[in-house]
C-alpha positions as CSV (number, residue, x, y, z in Angstrom):
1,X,123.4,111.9,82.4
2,X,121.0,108.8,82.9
3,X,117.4,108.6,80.8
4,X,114.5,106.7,81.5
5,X,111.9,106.7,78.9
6,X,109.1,104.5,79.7
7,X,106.3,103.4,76.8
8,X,103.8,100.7,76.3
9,X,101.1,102.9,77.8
10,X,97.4,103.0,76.7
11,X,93.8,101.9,77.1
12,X,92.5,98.6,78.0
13,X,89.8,96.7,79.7
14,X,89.8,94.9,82.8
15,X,91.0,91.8,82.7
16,X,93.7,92.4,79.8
17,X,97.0,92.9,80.1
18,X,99.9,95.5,79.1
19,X,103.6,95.3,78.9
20,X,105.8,98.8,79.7
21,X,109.0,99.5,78.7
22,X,111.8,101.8,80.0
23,X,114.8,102.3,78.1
24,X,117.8,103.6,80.3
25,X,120.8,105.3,79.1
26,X,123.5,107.3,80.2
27,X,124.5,104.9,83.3
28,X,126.5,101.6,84.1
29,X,122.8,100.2,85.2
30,X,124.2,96.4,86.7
31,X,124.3,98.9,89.6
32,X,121.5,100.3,89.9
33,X,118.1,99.3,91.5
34,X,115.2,99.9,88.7
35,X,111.9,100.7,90.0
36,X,108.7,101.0,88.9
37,X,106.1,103.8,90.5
38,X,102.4,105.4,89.8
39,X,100.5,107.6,90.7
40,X,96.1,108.3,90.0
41,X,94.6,111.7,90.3
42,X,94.2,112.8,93.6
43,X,96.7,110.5,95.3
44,X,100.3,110.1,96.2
45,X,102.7,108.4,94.0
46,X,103.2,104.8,94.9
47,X,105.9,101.7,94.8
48,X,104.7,99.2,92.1
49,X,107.8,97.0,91.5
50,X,111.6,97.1,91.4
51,X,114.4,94.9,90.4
52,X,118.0,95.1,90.9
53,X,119.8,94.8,87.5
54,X,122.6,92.9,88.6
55,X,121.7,89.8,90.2
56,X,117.6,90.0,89.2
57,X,116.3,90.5,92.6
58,X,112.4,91.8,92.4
59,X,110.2,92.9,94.9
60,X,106.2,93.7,94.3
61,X,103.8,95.8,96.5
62,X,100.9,93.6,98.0
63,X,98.5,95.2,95.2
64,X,99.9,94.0,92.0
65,X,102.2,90.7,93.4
66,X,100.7,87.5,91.4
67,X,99.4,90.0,88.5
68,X,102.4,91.7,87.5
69,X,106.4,90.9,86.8
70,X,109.4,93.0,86.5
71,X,112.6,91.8,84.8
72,X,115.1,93.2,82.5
73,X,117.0,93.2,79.3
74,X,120.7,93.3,80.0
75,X,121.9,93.9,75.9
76,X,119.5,96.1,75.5
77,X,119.4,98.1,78.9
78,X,115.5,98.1,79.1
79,X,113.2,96.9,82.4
80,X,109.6,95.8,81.3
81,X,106.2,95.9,83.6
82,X,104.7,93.3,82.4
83,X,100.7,93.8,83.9
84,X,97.9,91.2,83.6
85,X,94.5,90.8,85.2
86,X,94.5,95.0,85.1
87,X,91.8,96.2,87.2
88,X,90.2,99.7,87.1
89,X,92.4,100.6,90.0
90,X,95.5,100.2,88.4
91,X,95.0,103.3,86.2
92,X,97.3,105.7,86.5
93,X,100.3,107.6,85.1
94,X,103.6,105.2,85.5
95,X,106.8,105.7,86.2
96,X,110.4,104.3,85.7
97,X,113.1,105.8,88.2
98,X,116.8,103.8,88.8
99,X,118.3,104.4,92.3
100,X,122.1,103.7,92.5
101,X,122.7,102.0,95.2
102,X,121.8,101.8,98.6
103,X,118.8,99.4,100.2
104,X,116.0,101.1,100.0
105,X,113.4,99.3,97.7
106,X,110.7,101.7,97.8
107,X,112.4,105.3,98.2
108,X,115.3,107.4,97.3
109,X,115.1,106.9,93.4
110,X,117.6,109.9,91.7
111,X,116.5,109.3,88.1
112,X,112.8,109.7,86.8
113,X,111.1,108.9,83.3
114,X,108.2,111.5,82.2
115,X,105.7,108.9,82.8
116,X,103.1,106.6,80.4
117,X,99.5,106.8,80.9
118,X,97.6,103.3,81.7
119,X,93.8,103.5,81.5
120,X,92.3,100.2,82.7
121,X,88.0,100.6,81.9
122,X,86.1,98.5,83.6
C-alpha cells in the first residue's frame, strides 16, 4: 500500500521561501511519476509540479516556473517542493500524489498525501 506524507508546511511572508517534503512508502517509486498539487478555498485543486523518479524529468505550471523546484531523494524515497519568492497567492493546502505510469503530467494521480497547509501573508 503506497503512503505519501507531505510536511514542511506553515506561515510565512511574501517574499520568503519554504521547502515540503513527501515521504513515500509502500511502492517501487523509480516508476512512478511524483506530483505536486494545491488547492485555496473556493477553488479547484491545481497542478504545481511533477517529476519522474527515474530519470529526473520535471515539469512546472506557468505560475510557480522560475520560483519553485521539484527533485527527489532516491536513498531516502522523499520528493521536496522547494518554494521561493512565495506570494500571497500561493497559499493553499498542498499535496503530494505518485501516478504509476502512464503520460499524463497533470492528471490521473492514484495515490494522495493528506495535505500541508502553506500560508504566504502578504
Amino acid at each position: 500500500q503506497v503512503q505519501l506524507v507531505e510536511s514542511g508546511g506553515g506561515l510565512v511572508q511574501a517574499g520568503g521561501s519554504l521547502r515540503l517534503s513527501c515521504a513515500a512508502s509502500g511502492g517501487t517509486f523509480s516508476r512512478y511519476r511524483m506530483g505536486w498539487f494545491r488547492q485555496a478555498p473556493g477553488k479547484e485543486r491545481e497542478f504545481v509540479a511533477a517529476v519522474i523518479w527515474d530519470d529526473g524529468r520535471t515539469l512546472y505550471s506557468d505560475s510557480v516556473k522560475g520560483r519553485f523546484d521539484v527533485s527527489r531523494d532516491n536513498a531516502k524515497n522523499t520528493v521536496y517542493l522547494q518554494m521561493n519568492t512565495l506570494k500571497p497567492e500561493d497559499t493553499a493546502v498542498y499535496y503530494c500524489a505518485a501516478r504509476l505510469g502512464g503520460n499524463s503530467w497533470t492528471r490521473g494521480y492514484d495515490y494522495w498525501g493528506q495535505g500541508t497547509q502553506v500560508t504566504v501573508s502578504s
